[in-house]
PyMOL commands that place a pseudoatom at each C-alpha (Angstrom):
pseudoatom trace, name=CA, resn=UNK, resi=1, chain=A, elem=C, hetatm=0, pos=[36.776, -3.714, -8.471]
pseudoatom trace, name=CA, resn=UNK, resi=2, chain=A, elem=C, hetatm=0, pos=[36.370, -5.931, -5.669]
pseudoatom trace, name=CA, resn=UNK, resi=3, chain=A, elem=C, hetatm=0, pos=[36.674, -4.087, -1.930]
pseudoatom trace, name=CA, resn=UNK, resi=4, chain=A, elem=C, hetatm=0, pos=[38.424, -6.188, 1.148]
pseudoatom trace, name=CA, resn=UNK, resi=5, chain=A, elem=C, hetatm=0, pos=[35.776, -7.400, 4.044]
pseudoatom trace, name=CA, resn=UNK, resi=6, chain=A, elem=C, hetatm=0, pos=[37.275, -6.458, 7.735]
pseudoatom trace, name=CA, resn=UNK, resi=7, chain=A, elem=C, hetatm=0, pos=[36.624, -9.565, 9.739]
pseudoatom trace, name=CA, resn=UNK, resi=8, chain=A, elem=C, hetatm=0, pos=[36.015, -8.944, 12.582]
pseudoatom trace, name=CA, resn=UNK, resi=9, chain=A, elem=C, hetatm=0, pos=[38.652, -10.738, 15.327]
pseudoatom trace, name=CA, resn=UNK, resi=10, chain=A, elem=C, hetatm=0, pos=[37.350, -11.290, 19.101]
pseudoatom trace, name=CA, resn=UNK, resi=11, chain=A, elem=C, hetatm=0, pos=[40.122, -12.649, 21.160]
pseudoatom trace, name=CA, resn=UNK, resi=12, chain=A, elem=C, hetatm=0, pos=[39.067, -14.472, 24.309]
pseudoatom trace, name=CA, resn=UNK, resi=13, chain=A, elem=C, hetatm=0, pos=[42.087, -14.698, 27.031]
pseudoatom trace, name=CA, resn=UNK, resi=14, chain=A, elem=C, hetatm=0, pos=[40.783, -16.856, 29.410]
pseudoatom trace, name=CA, resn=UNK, resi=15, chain=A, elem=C, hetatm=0, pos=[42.611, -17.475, 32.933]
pseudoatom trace, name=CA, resn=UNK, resi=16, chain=A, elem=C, hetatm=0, pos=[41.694, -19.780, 35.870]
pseudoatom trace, name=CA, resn=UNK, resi=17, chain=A, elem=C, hetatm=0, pos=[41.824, -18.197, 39.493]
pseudoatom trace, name=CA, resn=UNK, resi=18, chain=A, elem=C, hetatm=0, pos=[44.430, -18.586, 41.848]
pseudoatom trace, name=CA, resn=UNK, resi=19, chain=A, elem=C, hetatm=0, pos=[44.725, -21.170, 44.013]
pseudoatom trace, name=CA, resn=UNK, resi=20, chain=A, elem=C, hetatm=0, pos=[42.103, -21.948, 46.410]
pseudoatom trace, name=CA, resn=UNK, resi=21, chain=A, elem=C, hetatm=0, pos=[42.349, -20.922, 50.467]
pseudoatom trace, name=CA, resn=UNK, resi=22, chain=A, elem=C, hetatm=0, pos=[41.282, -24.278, 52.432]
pseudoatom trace, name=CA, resn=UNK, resi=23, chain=A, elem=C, hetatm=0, pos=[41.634, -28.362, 52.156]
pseudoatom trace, name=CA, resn=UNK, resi=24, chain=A, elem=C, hetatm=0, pos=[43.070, -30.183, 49.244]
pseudoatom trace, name=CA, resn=UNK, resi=25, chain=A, elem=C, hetatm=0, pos=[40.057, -32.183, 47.543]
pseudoatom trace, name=CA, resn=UNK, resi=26, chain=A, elem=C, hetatm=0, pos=[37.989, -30.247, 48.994]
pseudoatom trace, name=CA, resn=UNK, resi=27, chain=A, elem=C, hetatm=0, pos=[35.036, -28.865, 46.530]
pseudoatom trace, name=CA, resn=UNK, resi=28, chain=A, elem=C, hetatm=0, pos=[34.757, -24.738, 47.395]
pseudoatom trace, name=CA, resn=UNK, resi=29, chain=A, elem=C, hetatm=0, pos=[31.478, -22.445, 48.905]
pseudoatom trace, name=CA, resn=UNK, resi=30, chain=A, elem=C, hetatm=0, pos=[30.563, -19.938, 46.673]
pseudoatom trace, name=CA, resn=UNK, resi=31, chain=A, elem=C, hetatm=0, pos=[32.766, -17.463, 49.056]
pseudoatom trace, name=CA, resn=UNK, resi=32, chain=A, elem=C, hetatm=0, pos=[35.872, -19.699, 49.080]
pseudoatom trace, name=CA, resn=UNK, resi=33, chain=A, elem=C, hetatm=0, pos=[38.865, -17.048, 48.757]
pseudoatom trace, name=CA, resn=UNK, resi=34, chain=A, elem=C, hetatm=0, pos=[42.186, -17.454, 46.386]
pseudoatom trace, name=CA, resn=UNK, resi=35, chain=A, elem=C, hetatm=0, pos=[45.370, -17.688, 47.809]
pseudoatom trace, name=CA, resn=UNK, resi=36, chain=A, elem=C, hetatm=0, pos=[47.161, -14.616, 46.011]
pseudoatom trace, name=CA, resn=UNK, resi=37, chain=A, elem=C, hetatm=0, pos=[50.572, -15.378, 48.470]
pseudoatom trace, name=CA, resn=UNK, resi=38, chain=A, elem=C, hetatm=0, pos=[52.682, -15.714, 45.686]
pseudoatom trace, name=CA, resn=UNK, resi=39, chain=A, elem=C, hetatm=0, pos=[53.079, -12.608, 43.547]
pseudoatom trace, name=CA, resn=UNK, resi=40, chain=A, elem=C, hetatm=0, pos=[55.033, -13.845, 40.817]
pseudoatom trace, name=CA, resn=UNK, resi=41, chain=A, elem=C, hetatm=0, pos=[52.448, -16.274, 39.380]
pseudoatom trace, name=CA, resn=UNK, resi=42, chain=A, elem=C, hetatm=0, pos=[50.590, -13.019, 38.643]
pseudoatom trace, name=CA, resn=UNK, resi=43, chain=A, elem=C, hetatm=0, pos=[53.778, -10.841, 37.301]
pseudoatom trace, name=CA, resn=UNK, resi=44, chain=A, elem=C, hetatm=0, pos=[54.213, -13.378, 34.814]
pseudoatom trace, name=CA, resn=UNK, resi=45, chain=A, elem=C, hetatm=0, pos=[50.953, -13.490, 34.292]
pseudoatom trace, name=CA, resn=UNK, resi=46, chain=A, elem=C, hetatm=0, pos=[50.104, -9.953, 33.189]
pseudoatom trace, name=CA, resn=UNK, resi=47, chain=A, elem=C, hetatm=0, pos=[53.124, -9.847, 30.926]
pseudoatom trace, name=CA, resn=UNK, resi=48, chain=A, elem=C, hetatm=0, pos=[51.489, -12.514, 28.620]
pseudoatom trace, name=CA, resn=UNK, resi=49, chain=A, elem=C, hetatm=0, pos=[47.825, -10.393, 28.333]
pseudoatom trace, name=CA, resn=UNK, resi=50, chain=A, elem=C, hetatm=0, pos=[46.970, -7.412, 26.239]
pseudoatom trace, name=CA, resn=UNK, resi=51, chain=A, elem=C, hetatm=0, pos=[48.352, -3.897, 27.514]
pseudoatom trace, name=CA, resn=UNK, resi=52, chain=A, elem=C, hetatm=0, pos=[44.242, -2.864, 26.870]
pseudoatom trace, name=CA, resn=UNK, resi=53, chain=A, elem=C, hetatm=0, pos=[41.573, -5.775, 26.890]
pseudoatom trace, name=CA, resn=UNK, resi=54, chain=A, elem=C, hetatm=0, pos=[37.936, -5.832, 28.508]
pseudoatom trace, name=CA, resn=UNK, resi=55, chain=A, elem=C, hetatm=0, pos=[38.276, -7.247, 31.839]
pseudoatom trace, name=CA, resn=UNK, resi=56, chain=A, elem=C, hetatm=0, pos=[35.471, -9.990, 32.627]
pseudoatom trace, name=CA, resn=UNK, resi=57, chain=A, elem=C, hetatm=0, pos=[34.810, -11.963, 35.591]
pseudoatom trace, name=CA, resn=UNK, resi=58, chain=A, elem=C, hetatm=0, pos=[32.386, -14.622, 37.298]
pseudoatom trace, name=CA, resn=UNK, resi=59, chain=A, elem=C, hetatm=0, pos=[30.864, -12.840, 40.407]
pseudoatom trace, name=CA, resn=UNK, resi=60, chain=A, elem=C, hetatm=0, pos=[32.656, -15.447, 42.914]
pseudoatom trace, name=CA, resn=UNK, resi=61, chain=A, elem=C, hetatm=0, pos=[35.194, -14.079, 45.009]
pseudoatom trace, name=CA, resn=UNK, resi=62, chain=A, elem=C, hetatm=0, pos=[37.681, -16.425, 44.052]
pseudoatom trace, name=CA, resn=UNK, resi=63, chain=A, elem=C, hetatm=0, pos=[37.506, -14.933, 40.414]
pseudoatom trace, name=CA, resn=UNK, resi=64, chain=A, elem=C, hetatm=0, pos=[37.465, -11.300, 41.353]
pseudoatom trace, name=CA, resn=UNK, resi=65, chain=A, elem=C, hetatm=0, pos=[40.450, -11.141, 43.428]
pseudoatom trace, name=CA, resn=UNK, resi=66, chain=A, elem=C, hetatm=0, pos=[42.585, -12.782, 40.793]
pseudoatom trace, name=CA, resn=UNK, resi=67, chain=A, elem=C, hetatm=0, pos=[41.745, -10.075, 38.676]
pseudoatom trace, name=CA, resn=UNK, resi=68, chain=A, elem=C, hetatm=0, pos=[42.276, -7.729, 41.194]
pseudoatom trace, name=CA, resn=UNK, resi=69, chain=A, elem=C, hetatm=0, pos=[46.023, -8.820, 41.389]
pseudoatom trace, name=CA, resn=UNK, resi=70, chain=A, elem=C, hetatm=0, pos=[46.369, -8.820, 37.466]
pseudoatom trace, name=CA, resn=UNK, resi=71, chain=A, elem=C, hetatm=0, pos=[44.610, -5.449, 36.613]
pseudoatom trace, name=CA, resn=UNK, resi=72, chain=A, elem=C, hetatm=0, pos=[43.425, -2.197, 38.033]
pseudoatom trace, name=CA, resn=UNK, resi=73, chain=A, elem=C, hetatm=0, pos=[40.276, -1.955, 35.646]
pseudoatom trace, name=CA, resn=UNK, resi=74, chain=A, elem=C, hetatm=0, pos=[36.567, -2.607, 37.265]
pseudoatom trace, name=CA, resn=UNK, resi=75, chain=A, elem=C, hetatm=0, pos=[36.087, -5.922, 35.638]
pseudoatom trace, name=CA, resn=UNK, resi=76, chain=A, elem=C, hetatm=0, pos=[32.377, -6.441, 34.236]
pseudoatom trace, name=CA, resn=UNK, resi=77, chain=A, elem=C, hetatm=0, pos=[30.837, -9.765, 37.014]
pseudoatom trace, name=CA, resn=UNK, resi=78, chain=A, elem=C, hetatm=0, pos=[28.802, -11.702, 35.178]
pseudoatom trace, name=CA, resn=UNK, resi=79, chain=A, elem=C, hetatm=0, pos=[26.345, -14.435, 37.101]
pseudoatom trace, name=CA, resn=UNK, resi=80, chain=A, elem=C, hetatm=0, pos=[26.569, -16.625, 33.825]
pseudoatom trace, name=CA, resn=UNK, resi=81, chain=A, elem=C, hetatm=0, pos=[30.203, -16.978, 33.818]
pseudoatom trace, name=CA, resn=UNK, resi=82, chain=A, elem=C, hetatm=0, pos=[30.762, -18.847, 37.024]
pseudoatom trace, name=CA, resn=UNK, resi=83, chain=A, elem=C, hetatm=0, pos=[31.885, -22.518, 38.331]
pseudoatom trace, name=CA, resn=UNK, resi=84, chain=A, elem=C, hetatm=0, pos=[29.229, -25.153, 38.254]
pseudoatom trace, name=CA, resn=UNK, resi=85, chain=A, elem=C, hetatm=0, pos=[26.910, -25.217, 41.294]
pseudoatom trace, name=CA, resn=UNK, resi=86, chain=A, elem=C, hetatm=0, pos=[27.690, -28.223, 43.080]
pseudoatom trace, name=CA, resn=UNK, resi=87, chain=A, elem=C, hetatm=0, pos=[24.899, -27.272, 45.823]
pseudoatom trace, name=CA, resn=UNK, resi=88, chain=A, elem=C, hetatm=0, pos=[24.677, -29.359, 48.790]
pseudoatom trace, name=CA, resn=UNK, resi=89, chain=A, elem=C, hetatm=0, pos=[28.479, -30.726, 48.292]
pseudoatom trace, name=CA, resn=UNK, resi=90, chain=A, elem=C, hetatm=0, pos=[30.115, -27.457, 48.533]
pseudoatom trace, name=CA, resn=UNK, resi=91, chain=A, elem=C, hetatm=0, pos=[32.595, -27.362, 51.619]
pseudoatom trace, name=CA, resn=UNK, resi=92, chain=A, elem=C, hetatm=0, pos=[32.865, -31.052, 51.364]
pseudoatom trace, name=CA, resn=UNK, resi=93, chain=A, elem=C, hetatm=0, pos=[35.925, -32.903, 50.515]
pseudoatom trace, name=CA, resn=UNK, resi=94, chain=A, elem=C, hetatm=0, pos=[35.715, -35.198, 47.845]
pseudoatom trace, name=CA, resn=UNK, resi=95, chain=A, elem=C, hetatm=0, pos=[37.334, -37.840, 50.602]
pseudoatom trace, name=CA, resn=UNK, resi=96, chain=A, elem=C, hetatm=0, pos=[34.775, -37.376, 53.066]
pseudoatom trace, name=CA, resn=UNK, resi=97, chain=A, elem=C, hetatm=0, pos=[31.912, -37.513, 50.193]
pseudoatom trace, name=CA, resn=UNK, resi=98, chain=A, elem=C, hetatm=0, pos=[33.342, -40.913, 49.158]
pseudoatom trace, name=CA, resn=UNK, resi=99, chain=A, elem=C, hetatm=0, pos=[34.150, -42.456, 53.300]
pseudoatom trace, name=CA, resn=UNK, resi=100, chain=A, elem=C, hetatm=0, pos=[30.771, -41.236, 54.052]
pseudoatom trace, name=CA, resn=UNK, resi=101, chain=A, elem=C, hetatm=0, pos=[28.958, -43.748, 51.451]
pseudoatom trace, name=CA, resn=UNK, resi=102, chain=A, elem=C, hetatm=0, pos=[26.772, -40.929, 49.599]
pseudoatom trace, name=CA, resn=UNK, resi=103, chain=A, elem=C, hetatm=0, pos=[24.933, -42.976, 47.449]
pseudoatom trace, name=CA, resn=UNK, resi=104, chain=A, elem=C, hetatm=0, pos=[24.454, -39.912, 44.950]
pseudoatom trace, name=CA, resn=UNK, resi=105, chain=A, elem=C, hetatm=0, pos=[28.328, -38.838, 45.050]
pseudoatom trace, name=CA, resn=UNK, resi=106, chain=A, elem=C, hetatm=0, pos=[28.936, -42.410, 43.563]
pseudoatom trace, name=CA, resn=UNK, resi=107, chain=A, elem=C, hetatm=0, pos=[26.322, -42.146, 41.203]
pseudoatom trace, name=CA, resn=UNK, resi=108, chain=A, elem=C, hetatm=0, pos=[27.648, -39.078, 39.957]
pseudoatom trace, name=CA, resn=UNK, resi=109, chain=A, elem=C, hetatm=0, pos=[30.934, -40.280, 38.913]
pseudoatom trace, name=CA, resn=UNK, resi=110, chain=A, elem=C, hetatm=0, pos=[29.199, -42.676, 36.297]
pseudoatom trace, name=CA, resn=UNK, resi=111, chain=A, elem=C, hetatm=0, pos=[28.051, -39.596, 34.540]
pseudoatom trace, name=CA, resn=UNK, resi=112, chain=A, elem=C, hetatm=0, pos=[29.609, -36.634, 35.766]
pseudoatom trace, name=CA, resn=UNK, resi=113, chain=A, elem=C, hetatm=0, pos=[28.539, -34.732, 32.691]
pseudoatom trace, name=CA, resn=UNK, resi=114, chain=A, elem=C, hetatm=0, pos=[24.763, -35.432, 33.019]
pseudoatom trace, name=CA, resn=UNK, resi=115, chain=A, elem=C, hetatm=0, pos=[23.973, -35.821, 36.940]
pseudoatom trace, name=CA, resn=UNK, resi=116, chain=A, elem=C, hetatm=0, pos=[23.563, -33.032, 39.315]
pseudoatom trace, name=CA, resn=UNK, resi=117, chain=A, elem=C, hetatm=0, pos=[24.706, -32.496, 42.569]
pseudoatom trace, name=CA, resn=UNK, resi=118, chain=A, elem=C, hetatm=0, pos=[21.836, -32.387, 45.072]
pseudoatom trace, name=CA, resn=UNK, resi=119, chain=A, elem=C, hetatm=0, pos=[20.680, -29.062, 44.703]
pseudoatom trace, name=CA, resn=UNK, resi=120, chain=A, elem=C, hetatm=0, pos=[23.171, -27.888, 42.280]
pseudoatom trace, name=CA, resn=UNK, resi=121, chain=A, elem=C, hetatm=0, pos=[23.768, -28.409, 38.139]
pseudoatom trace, name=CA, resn=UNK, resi=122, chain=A, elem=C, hetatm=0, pos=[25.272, -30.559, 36.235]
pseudoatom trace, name=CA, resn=UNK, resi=123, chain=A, elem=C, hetatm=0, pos=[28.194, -30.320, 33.771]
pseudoatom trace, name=CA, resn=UNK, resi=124, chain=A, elem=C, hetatm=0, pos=[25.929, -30.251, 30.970]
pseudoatom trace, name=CA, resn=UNK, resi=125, chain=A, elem=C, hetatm=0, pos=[23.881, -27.735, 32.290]
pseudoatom trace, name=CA, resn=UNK, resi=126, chain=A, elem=C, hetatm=0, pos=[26.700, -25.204, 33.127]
pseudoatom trace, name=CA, resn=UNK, resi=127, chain=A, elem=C, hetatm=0, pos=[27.682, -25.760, 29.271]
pseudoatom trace, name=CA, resn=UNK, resi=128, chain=A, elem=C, hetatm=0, pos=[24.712, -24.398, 28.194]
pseudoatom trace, name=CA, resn=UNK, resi=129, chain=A, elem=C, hetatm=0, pos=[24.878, -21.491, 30.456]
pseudoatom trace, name=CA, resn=UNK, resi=130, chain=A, elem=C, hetatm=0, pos=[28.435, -21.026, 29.710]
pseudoatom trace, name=CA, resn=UNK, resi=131, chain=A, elem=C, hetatm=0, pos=[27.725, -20.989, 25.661]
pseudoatom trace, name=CA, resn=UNK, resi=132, chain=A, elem=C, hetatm=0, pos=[24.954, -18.634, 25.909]
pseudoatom trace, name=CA, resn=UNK, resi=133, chain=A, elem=C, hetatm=0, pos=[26.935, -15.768, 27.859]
pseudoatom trace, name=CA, resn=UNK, resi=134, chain=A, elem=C, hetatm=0, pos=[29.691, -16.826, 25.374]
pseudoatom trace, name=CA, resn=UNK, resi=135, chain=A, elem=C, hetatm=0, pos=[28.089, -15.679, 22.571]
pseudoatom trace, name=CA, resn=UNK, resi=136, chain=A, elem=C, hetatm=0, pos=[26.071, -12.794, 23.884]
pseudoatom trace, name=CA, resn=UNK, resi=137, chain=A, elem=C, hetatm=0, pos=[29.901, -11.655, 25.097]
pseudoatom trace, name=CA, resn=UNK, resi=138, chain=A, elem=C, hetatm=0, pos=[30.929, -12.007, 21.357]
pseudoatom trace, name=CA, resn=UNK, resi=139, chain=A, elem=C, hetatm=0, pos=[28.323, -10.058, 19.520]
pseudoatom trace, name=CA, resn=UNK, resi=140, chain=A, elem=C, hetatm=0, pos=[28.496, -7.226, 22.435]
pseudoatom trace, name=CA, resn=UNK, resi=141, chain=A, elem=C, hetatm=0, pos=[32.187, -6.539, 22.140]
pseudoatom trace, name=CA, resn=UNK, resi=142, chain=A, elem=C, hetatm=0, pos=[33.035, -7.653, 18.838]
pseudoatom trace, name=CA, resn=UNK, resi=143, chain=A, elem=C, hetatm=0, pos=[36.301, -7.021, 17.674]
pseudoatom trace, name=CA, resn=UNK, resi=144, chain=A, elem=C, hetatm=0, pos=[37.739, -6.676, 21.407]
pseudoatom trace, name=CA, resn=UNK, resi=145, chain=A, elem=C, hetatm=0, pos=[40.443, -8.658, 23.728]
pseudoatom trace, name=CA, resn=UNK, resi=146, chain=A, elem=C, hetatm=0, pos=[38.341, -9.700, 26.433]
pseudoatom trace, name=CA, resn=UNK, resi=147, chain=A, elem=C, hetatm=0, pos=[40.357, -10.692, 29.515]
pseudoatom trace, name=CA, resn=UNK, resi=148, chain=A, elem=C, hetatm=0, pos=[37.571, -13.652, 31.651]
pseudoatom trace, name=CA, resn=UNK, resi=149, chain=A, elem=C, hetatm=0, pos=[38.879, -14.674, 34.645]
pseudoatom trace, name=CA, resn=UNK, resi=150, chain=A, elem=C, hetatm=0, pos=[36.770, -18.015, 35.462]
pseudoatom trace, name=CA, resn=UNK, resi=151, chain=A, elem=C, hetatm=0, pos=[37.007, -21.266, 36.905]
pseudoatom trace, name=CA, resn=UNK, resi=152, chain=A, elem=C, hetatm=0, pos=[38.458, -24.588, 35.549]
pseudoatom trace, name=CA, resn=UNK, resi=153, chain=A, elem=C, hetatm=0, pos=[34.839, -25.468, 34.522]
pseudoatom trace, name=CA, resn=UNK, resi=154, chain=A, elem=C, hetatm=0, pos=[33.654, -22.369, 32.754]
pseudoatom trace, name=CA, resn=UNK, resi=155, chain=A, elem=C, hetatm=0, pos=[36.755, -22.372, 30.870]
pseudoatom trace, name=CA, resn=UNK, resi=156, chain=A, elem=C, hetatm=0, pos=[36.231, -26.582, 30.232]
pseudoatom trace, name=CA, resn=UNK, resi=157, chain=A, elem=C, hetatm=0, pos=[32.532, -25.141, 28.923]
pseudoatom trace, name=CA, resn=UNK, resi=158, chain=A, elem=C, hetatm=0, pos=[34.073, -22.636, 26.726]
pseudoatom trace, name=CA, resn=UNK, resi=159, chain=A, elem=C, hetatm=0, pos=[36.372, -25.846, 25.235]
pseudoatom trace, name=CA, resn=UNK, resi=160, chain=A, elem=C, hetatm=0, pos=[33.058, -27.418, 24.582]
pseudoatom trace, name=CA, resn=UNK, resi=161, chain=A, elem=C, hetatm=0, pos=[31.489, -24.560, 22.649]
pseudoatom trace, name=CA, resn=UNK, resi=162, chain=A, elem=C, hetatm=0, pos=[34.877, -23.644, 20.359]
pseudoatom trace, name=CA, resn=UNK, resi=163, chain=A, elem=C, hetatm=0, pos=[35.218, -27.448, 19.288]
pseudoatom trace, name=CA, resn=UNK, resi=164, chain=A, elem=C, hetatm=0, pos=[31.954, -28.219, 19.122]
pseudoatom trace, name=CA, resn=UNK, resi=165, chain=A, elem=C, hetatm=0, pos=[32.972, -31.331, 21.956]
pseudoatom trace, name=CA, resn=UNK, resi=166, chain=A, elem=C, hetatm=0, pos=[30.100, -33.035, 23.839]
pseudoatom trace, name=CA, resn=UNK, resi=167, chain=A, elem=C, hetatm=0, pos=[30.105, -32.061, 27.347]
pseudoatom trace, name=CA, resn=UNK, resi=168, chain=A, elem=C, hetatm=0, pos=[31.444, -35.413, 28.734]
pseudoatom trace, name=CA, resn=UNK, resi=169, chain=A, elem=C, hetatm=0, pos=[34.584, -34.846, 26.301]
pseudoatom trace, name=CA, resn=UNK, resi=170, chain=A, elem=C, hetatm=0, pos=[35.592, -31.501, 27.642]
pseudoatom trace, name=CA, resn=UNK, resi=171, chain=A, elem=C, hetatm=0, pos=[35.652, -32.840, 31.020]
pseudoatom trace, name=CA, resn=UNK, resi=172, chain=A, elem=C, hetatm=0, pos=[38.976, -34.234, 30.003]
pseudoatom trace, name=CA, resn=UNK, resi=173, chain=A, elem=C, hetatm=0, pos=[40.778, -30.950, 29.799]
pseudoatom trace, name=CA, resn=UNK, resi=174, chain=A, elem=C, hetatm=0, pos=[43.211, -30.077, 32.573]
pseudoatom trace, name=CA, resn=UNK, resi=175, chain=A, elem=C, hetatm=0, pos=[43.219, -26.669, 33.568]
pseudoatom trace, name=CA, resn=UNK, resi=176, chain=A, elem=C, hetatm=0, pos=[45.365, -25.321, 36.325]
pseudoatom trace, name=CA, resn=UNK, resi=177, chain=A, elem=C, hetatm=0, pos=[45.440, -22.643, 38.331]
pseudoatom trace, name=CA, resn=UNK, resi=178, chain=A, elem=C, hetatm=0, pos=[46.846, -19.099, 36.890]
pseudoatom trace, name=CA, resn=UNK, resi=179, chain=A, elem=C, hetatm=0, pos=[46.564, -21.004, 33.714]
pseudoatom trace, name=CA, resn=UNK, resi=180, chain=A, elem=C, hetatm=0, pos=[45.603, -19.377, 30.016]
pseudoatom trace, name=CA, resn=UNK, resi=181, chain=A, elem=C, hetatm=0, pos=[43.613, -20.717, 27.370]
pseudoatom trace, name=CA, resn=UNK, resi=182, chain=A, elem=C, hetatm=0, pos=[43.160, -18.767, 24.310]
pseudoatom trace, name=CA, resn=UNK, resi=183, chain=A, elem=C, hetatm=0, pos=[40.117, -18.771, 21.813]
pseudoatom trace, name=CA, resn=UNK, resi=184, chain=A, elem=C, hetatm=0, pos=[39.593, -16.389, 18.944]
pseudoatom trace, name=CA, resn=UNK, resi=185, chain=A, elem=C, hetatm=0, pos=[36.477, -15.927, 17.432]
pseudoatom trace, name=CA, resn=UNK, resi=186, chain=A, elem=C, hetatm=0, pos=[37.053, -15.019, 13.615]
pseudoatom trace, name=CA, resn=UNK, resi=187, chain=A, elem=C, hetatm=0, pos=[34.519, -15.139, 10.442]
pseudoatom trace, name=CA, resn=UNK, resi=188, chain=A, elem=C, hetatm=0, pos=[32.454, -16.993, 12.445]
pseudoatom trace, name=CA, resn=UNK, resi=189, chain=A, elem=C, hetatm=0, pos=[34.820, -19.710, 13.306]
pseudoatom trace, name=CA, resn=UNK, resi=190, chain=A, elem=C, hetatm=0, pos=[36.523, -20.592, 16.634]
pseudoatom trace, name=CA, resn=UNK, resi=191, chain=A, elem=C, hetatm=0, pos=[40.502, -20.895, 16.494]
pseudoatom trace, name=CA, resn=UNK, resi=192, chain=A, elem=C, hetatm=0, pos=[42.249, -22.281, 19.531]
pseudoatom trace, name=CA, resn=UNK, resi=193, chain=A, elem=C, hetatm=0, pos=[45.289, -20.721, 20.312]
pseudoatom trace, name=CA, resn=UNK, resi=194, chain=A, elem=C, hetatm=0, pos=[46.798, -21.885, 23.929]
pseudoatom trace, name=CA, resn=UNK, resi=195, chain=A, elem=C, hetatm=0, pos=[45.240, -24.843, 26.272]
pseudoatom trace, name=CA, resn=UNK, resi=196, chain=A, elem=C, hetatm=0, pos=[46.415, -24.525, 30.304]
pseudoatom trace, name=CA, resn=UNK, resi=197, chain=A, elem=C, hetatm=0, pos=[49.333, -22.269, 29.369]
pseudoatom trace, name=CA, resn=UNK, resi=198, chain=A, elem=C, hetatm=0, pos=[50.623, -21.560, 32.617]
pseudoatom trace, name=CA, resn=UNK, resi=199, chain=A, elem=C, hetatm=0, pos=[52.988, -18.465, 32.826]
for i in range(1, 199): cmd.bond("trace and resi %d" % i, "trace and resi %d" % (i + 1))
show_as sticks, trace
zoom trace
C-alpha cells in the first residue's frame, strides 16, 4: 500500500515599492522615500495577497513603507534582499550621467549585466546575492506565503533564479511600481504564476 508524499508548496508574492519621491530618471540614495499619496494603489493591492503570509522586506526605506501601507505585521528586513548598489551614481539622473560625458556610464550600457557602477555592483552580482537569500528564505519557511516587498531589480533577480535566465536576459522584464509577480516553489521546481500584475 503505497502512502501520498505532502509536497511541500512555498508561495513567493513578490511586490515592487511605490513610487519613488524625487526626479524622473533619476537613479535613488539608499534613503530615497516612496510616494504612498495615492491610497488606492495599496487597497487594491492588499485584496490580491494572502489574509496570513510572512511579511519580508529589503532594509531600504522605500521598501518598508510600502509594506507599512499594505500590512500591520513587523516585516522581517533583510540586507540581501535589496536594489542593486549603484554607488557613486545614486542621486544622479540618468540625463545628467549621459550630458555630463561619464565615460563609465556609457560603458555600462554595453553590458549592463556585467559592469559595475563605480563603487557599487553589478547586475550579475546582485543575482547572486538575490539567489542565495532566495533559497535560504525557502528552506527556512517552507511551506509558507511569504509576502517580499523589493525593488524592480531584486524581483528581475528572482526572474533569473525561477527560469534559470542568464542575468543579461532578466534585465528585459518590466516591472512597475505596486506591481506583483508570483513564484511558487513546489517539488523542487519553480512555477511562475503572475509577471508585473499591477492591481
Amino acid at each position: 500500500m503505497s502512502t501520498a508524499v505532502r509536497v511541500l508548496e512555498t508561495r513567493w508574492w513578490w511586490i515592487r515599492h511605490a513610487p519613488l519621491v524625487g526626479p524622473a530618471n533619476q537613479i535613488p540614495d539608499a534613503d530615497t522615500p516612496a510616494d504612498l499619496s495615492d491610497p488606492r494603489r495599496s487597497e487594491r493591492l492588499k485584496r490580491l495577497l494572502p489574509a496570513r503570509g510572512l511579511w519580508i522586506t529589503s532594509v531600504l526605506p522605500r521598501a518598508v513603507q510600502t509594506a507599512g501601507a499594505l500590512t500591520h505585521s513587523r516585516p522581517i528586513r533583510d540586507a540581501d534582499l535589496n536594489e542593486q548598489d549603484f554607488g557613486l551614481w545614486r542621486g544622479r539622473t540618468h540625463d545628467a550621467l549621459w550630458s555630463d560625458g561619464d565615460d563609465n556610464y556609457r560603458r555600462f550600457w554595453a553590458a549592463p549585466a556585467s559592469i559595475a557602477p563605480p563603487e557599487g555592483e553589478s547586475f550579475e552580482a546582485m543575482c547572486l546575492r538575490v539567489a542565495s537569500a532566495i533559497e535560504r528564505l525557502t528552506q527556512t519557511h517552507a511551506g509558507m506565503d511569504v509576502v517580499c516587498v523589493a525593488h524592480a531589480g531584486t524581483i528581475r533577480a528572482a526572474l533569473a533564479l525561477a527560469l534559470g535566465l542568464a542575468p543579461h536576459k532578466a534585465l528585459s522584464f518590466v516591472v512597475e511600481p505596486w506591481s506583483l509577480t508570483r513564484l511558487d516553489w513546489v517539488g523542487g521546481d519553480w512555477r511562475i504564476g503572475r509577471v508585473n500584475a499591477l492591481p
